[in-house]
C-alpha positions in Angstrom: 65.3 -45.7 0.2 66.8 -45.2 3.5 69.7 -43.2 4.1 72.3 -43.7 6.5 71.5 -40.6 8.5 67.9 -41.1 8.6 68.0 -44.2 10.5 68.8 -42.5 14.4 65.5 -41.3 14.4 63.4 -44.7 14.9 61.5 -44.6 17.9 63.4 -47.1 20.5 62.1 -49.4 22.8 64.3 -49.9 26.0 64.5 -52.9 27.8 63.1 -52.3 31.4 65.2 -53.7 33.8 62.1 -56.4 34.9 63.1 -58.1 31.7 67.0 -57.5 32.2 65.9 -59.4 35.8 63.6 -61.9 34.6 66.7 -63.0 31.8 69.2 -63.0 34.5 67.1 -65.8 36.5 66.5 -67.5 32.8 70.1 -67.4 31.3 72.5 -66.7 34.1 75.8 -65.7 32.7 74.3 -66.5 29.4 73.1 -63.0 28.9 75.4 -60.0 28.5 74.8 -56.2 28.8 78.3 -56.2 28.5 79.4 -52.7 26.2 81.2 -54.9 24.3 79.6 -57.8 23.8 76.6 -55.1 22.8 78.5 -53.8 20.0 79.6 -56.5 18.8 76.0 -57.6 18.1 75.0 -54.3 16.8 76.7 -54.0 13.8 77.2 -55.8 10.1 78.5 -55.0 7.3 76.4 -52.5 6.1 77.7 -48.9 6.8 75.1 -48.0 9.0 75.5 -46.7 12.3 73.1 -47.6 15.3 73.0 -48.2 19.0 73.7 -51.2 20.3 71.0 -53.4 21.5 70.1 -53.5 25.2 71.1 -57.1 26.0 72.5 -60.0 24.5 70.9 -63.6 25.2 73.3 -66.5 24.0 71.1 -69.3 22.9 71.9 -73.0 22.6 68.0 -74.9 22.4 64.9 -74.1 20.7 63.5 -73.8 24.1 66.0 -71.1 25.2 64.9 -69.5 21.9 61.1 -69.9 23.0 61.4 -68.3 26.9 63.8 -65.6 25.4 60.9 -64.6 23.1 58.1 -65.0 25.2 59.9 -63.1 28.2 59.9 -59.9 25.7 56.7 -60.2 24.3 55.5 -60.2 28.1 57.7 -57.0 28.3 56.6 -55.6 24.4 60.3 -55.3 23.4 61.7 -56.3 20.0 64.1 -59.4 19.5 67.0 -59.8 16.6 68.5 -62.6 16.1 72.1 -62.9 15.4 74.0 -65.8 13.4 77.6 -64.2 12.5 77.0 -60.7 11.4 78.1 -61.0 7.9 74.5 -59.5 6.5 74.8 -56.5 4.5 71.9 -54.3 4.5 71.3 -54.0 8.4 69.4 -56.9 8.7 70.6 -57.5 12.7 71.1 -53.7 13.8 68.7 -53.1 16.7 66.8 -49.6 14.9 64.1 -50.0 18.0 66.2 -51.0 20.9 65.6 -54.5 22.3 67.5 -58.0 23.4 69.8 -59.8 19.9 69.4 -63.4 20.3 73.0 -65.4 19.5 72.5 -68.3 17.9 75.9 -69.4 17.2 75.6 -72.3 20.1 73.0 -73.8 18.2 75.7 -75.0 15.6 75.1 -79.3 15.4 74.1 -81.2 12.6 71.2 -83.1 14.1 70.2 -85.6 10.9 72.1 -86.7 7.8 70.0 -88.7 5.6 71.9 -89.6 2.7 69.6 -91.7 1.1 67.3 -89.1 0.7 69.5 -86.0 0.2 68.5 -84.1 2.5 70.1 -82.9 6.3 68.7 -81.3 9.5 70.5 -78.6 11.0 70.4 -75.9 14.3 70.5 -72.5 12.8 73.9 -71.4 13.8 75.8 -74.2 11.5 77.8 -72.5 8.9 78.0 -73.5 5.7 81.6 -74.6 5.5 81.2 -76.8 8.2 78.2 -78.1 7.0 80.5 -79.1 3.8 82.8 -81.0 5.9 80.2 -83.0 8.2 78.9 -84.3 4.5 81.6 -84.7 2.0 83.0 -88.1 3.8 79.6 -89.2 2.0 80.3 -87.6 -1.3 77.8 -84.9 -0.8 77.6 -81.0 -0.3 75.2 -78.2 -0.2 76.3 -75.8 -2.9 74.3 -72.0 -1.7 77.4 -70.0 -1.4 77.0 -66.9 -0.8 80.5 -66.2 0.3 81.0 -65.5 3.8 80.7 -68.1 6.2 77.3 -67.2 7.1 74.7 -69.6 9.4 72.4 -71.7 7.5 69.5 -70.1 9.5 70.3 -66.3 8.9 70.9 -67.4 4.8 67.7 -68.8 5.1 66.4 -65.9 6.5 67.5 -64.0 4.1 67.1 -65.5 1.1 70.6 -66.2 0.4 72.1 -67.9 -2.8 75.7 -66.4 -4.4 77.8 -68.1 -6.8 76.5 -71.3 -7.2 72.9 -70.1 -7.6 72.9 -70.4 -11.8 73.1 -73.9 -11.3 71.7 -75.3 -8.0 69.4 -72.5 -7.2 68.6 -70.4 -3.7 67.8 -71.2 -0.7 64.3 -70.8 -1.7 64.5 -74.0 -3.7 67.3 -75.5 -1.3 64.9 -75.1 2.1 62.3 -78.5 2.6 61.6 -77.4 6.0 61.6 -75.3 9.3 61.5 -75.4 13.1 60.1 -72.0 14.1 59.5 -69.9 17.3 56.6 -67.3 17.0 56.3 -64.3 18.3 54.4 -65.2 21.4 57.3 -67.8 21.7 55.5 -70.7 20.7 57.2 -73.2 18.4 55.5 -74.4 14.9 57.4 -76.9 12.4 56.6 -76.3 8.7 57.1 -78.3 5.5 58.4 -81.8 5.3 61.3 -84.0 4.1 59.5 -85.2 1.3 60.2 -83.5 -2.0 56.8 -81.8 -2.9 53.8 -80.9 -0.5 50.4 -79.3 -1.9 48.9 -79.4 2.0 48.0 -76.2 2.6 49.8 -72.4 3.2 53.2 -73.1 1.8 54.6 -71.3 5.3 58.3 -72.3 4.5 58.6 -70.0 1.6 56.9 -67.5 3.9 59.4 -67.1 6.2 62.7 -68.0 4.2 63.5 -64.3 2.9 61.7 -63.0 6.0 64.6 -61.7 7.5 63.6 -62.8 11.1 60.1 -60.3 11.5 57.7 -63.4 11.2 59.8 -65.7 13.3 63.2 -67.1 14.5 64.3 -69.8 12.7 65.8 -72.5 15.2 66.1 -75.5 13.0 66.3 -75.8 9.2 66.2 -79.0 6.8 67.8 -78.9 3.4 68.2 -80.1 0.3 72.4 -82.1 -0.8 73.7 -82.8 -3.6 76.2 -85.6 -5.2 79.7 -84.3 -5.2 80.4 -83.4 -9.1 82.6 -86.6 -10.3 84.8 -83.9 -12.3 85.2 -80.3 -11.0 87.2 -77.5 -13.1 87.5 -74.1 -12.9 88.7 -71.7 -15.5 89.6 -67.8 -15.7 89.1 -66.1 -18.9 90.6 -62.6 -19.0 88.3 -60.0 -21.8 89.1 -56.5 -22.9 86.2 -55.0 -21.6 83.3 -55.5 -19.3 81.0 -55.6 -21.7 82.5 -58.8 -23.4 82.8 -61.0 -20.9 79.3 -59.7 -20.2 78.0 -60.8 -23.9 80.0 -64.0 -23.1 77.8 -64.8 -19.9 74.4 -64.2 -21.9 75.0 -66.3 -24.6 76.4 -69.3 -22.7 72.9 -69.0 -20.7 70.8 -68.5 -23.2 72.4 -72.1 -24.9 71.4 -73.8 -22.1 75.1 -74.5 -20.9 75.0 -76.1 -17.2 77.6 -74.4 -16.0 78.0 -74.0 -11.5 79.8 -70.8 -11.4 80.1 -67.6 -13.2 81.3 -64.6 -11.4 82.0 -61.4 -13.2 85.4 -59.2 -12.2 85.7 -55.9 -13.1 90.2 -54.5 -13.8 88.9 -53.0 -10.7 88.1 -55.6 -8.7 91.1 -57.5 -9.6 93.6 -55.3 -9.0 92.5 -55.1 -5.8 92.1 -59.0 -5.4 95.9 -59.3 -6.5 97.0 -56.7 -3.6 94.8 -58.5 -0.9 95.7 -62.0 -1.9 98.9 -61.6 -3.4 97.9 -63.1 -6.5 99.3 -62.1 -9.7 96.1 -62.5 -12.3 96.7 -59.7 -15.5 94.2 -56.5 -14.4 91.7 -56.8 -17.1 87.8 -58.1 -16.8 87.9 -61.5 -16.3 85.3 -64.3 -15.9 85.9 -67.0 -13.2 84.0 -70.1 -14.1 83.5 -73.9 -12.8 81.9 -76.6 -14.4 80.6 -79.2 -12.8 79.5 -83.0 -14.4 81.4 -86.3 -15.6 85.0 -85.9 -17.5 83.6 -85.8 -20.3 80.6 -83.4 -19.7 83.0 -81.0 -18.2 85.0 -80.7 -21.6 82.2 -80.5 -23.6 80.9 -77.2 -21.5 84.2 -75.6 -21.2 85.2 -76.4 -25.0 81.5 -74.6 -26.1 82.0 -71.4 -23.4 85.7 -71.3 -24.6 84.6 -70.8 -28.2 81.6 -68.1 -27.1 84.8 -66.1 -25.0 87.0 -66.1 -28.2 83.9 -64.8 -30.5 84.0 -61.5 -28.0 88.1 -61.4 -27.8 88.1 -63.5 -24.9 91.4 -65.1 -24.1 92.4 -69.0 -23.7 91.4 -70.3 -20.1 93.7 -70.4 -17.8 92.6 -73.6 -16.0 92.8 -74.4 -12.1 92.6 -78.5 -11.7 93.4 -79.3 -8.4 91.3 -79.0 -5.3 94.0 -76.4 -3.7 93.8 -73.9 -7.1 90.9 -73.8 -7.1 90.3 -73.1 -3.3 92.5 -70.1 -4.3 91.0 -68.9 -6.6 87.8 -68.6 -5.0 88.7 -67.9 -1.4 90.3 -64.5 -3.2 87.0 -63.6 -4.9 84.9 -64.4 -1.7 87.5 -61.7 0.0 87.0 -59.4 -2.9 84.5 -57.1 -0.7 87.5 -56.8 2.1 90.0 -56.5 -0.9 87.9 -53.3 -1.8 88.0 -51.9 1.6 91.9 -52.5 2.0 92.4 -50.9 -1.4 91.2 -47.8 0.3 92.3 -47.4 4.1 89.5 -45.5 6.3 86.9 -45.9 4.0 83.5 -47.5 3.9 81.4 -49.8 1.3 77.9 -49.2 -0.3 77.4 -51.9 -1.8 74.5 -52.7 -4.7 72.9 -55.7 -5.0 70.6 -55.6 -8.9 69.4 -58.5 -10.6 67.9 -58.4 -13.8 66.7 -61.2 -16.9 69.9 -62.6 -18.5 68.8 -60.7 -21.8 69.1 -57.3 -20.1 72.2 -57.7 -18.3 74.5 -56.0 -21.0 72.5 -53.1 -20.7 72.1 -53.1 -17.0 75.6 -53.1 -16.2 77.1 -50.9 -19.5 74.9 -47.9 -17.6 76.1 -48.8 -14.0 79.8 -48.6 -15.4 79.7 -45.5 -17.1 77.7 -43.8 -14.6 80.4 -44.9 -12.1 83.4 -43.5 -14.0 82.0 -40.4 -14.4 81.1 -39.5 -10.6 84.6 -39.6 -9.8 84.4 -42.6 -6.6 86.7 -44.9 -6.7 84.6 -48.2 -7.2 84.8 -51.9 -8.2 82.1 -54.1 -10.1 81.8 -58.6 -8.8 78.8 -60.4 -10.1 76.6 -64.0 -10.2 76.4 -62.7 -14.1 74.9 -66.3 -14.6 71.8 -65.2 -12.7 72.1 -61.6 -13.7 73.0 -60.6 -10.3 75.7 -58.2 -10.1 76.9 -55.6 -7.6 78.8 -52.4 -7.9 80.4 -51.4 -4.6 81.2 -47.8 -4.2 84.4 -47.3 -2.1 83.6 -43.6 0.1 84.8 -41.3 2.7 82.2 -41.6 5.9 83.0 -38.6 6.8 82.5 -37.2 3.8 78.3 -35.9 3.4 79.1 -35.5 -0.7 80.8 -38.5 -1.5 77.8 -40.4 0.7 75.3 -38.8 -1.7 76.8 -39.5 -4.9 76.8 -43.1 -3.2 73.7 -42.9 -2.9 72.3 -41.3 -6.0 74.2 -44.0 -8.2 72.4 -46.8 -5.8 69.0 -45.0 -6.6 69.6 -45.0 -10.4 71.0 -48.3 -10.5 68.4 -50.2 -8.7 65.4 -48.0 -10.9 67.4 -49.1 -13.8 67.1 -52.6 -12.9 63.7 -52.3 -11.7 62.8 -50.3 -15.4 64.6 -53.4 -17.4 61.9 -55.9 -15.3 64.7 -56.6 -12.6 64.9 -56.7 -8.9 66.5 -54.3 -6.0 68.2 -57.2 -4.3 69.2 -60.5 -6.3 70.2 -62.0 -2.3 71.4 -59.4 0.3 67.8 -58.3 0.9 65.7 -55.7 2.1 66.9 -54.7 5.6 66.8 -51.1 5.8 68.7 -50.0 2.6 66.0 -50.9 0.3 63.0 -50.2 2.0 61.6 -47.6 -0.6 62.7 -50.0 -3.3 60.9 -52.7 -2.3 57.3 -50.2 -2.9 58.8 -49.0 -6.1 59.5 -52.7 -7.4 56.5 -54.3 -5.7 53.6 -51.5 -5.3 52.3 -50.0 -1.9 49.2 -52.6 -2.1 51.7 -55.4 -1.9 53.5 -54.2 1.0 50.4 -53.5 3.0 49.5 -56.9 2.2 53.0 -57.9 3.6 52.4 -55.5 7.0 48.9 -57.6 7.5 50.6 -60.6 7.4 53.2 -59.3 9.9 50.5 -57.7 12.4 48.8 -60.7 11.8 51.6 -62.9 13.0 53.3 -60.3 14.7 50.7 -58.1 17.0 53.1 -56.1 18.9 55.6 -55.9 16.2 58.2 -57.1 18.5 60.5 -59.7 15.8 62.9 -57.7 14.2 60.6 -54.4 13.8 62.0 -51.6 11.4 63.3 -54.1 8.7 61.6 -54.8 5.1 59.1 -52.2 5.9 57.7 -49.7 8.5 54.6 -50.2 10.6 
């Protein structure tokens, strides 16, 4: 595990100003070293704090992509890419000096094939607006992970969020990449078919790679039919640990339910005060089925009857499109909702995942670990998946409150690991998580991880200092 304060001592590699020269002739006004354009790229929303990168390169082709690469391998400095900075374990922050790559101007659509399901994107296309270029032909793509992040960074990342119990990750959601190298060379991997057994399956490979095998300049993905009935539902509980119970059994029947997000009276309250809502400050489930009229009744009449077995209230039901954009736009906000609950203060934020039959347990610890160390925190969760995160609310500027942080991230996440779980269900590695990632995986599969990056990576120059140390 890495600690805030341990991260200013990475080794940084400047930019000499041959390269700053050689990008100039390249990119022309197309590359800042403006302060703050700099700073803008060199932070997220994890609460770490790390110089800026040297240079910014805004990119709009794969071959910009290409020369910006090869120029700094020539030079032996690192390269981040950059989609909207909405990553929360320091994914983007330049640890080793080194040029970010914007690839917001790479934002088009380039192929809808509807007949087939599947679309072809640049990397900087967010997901809402992916939404509307496809709903005209009754499709979506349903990985949500709540910001409006860039298809390329969530595939980067391994992203997924509150659709996830139902449609999956981007793991499953990804057919195929467009990818530069780190020599700048530009290799295409998988296919639009639906199933490949033709050798290395180098897709997976580098979705969840979080840009140290390669920048990811076009992606192709999976859509789905819009739902021909779509109803979400709030179900208020007395405790956590109810509308916990609920979750598991409704899984474990096999109910095919889209959403299932967990709030804790914390989170609410806070949701309420952000969003001016008015929902009644107890645990709640927020649920949406998806399916025909009738198939949509039948799931919500069988959860409703699991939520009343553990004191679980009648739904309250949001029909129409505009509820129930309400009601999820406020629990997407629910990480800002925290923040403003607390003026000045800063988020560390967990990420757990562990099997659906351990999830009772999982969380039952996290909570009463939390209300006895005194921070003021707030529990939201994919509980469907058995994802759920407990963000502690902090004082930077205070050292003890960042170690009790700290020391309830490290239980939480051996916990999970202990009950056959993960350290991150979808934020990923980044720098947070580092020692996790030997603890839950072994120090022989990580150095089988660094051979594949030397390997693919010689001068360790794509995104250096994240997943793992060389």
């Amino acid at each position: 595990m890495n600690a805030p304060h341990e991260l200013t001592s990475a080794v940084r590699r400047p930019a000499p100003e041959s390269l700053h020269k050689a990008l100039s002739e390249r990119f022309g006004d197309r590359v800042s070293r403006a302060q703050a354009v700099r700073d803008q790229h060199g932070r997220d929303e994890s609460p770490f704090e790390v110089a800026p990168p040297d240079a910014v390169v805004f990119c709009e082709s794969t071959a910009d992509v290409a020369a910006a690469v090869e120029l700094a391998a020539q030079h032996d400095v690192p390269v981040i890419p950059f989609g909207v900075g909405s990553s929360l374990e320091g994914h983007l922050l330049a640890v080793q000096g080194g040029i970010s790559l914007d690839l917001g101007r790479m934002n088009e659509v380039l192929r809808i094939n509807p007949e087939d399901l599947t679309v072809t994107v640049q990397p900087g296309v967010t997901r809402k607006q992916l939404n509307e270029a496809v709903k005209h032909l009754g499709l979506f793509f349903p990985i949500d992970p709540g910001a409006d992040a860039t298809l390329g960074g969530m595939a980067a990342t391994r992203a997924s969020g509150t659709n996830a119990v139902r449609y999956g990750t981007m793991r499953e959601n990804v057919l195929a990449l467009e990818v530069v190298t780190a020599s700048g060379d530009v290799i295409r991997t998988g296919t639009r078919a639906k199933k490949s057994s033709a050798g290395y399956d180098l897709t997976r490979l580098m979705v969840g790679s979080e840009g140290t095998l390669g920048v990811i300049t076009e992606v192709t993905l999976k859509l789905y039919p819009l739902p021909e009935a779509i109803s979400a539902a709030i179900c208020h509980f007395p405790t956590v640990a109810a509308a916990v119970d609920t979750t598991i059994e409704m899984i474990q029947l096999g109910v095919p339910i889209a959403r299932v997000e967990l709030l804790d009276a914390n989170a609410v309250r806070a949701v309420n005060k952000h969003e001016k809502l008015s929902l009644r400050e107890t645990p709640m489930l927020l649920m949406e089925f998806h399916g025909s009229d009738s198939g949509v009744k039948e799931q919500a009449a069988v959860v409703q009857g699991l939520a009343h077995e553990h004191g679980g209230e009648d739904f309250e039901w949001a029909t129409t499109p505009e509820e129930r954009t309400r009601l999820w736009t406020a629990r997407h906000r629910a990480y800002f909702a925290g923040m403003a609950a607390r003026p000045g203060c800063r988020t560390v934020t967990t990420d757990a995942c562990v099997p659906i039959s351990r999830l009772a347990e999982a969380i039952g610890e996290s909570v009463r670990e939390a209300d006895d160390s005194g921070l003021s925190y707030y529990i939201v969760g994919h509980v469907g998946d058995g994802n759920y995160h407990v963000a502690y609310l902090i004082d930077p500027k205070d050292p003890t409150q960042w170690e009790t942080a700290e020391r309830l991230n490290l239980q939480l996440v051996r916990r999970a690991l202990r009950l056959e779980g993960t350290c991150t269900g979808e934020h990923g590695v980044g720098l947070h998580k580092q020692g996790f990632l030997v603890e839950e995986t072994g120090e022989a599969s990580v150095e089988m991880m660094r051979t594949l990056k030397r390997a693919l990576d010689p001068k360790n120059i794509l995104n250096p200092g994240k997943i793992f140390t060389l």
